[in-house]
C-alpha positions in Angstrom: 107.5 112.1 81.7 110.2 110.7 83.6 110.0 107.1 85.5 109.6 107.8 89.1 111.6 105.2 89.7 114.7 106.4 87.9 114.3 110.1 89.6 116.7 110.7 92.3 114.8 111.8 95.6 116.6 113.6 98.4 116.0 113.8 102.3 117.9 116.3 103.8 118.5 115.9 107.6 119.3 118.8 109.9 123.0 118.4 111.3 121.3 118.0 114.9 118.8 115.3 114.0 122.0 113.4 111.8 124.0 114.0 115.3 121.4 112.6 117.6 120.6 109.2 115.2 124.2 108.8 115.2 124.6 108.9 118.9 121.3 106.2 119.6 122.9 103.6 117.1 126.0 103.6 118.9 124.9 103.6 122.2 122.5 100.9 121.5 125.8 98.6 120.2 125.0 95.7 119.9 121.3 95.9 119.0 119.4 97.8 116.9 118.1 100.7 117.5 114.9 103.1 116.3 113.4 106.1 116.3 110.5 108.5 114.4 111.7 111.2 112.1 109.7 114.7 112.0 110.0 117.3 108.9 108.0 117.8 106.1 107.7 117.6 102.2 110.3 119.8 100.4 110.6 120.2 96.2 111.9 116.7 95.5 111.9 114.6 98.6 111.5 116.1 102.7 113.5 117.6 104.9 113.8 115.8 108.3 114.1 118.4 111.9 113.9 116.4 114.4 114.4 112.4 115.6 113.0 111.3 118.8 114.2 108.1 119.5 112.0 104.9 120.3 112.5 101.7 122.7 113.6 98.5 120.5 111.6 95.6 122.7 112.0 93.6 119.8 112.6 89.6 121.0 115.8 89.5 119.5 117.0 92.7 119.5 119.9 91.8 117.7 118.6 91.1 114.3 115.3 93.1 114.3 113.5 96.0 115.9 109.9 96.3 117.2 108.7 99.9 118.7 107.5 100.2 121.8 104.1 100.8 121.3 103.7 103.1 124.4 106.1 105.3 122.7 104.8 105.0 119.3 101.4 105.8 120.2 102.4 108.7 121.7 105.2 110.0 119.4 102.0 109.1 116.7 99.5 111.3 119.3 101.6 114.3 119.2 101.3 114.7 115.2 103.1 117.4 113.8 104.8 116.1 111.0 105.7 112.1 111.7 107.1 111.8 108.6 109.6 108.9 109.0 111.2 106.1 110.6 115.1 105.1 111.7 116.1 102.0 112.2 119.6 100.3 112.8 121.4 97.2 111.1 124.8 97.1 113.7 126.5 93.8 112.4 125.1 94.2 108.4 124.6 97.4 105.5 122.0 99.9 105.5 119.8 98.5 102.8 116.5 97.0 103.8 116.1 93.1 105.1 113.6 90.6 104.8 112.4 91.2 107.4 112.0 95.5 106.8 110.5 94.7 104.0 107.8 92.0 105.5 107.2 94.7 108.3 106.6 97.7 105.9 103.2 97.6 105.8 102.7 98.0 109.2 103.3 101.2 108.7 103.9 102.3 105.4 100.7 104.3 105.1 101.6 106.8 107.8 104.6 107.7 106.7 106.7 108.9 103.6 110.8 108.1 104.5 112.8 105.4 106.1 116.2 105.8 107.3 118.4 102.7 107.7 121.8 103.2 109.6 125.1 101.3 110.3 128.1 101.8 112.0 130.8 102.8 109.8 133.0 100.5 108.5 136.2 102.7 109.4 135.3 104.3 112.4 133.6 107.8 113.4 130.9 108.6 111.3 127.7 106.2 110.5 126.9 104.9 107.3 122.9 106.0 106.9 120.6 105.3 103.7 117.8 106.8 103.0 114.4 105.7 101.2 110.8 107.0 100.2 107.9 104.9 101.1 105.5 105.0 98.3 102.6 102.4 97.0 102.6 101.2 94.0 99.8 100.7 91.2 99.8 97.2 92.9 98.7 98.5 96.0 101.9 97.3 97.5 104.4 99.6 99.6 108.3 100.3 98.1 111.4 101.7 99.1 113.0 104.0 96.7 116.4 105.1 97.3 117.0 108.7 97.7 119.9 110.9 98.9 120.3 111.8 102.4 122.6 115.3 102.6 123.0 116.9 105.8 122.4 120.4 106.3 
């Protein structure tokens, strides 16, 4: 049997949702921005449909994001496939912090995929990286890479 860990996953995106994630970083320069993602499970990984993006009323919005809970209690309220969660990094990569990874567990049991994006180095397009929550043996939460493809 394969290592999990060494299996490439995949979230696709719909080229709306990738559109409308890519707008609210941008127009959320300088801080970062956030947002639930809504899809389901497909054969290796999940397909995302639809992004609804979220209030940041984080502190310091510049270097971390906290939902708004209003929003996330209802965007959590409406069910129907919360599957994920975007956030922003607008001045560093797409890969998770310290501090993503301290906040994980806040809410890694509801959901299965965390998008991280970034505006692009030259211009245009956004640089967005993709992972799979899962919990380990440990009972601790991970972020495995996957493959975000639009489409």
């Amino acid at each position: 049997m394969a290592d999990p860990h060494t299996v490439r996953r995949e979230i696709r995106l719909n080229a709306s949702c990738g559109r409308q994630i890519a707008e609210h970083l941008v127009s959320g320069l300088p801080y970062e921005t956030c947002g639930v993602l809504r899809g389901k499970a497909a054969a290796g990984g999940m397909r995302i449909d639809a992004f609804a993006p979220i209030r940041n009323v984080a502190p310091d919005p510049l270097h971390r994001f906290v939902l708004d809970p209003a929003e996330w209690t209802r965007e959590c309220l409406r069910g129907g496939g919360l599957i994920g969660l975007f956030h922003s990094h607008p001045s560093s990569p797409p890969v998770p912090s310290d501090e993503d990874l301290r906040q994980l567990p806040l809410f890694a049991g509801m959901l299965s995929a965390y998008l991280i994006g970034s505006p692009a180095k030259t211009g245009g397009e956004i640089e967005l990286n993709g992972y799979m929550i899962e919990k380990g043996k440990n009972g601790l939460y991970h972020l495995i890479p996957a493959d975000v493809t639009h489409g």
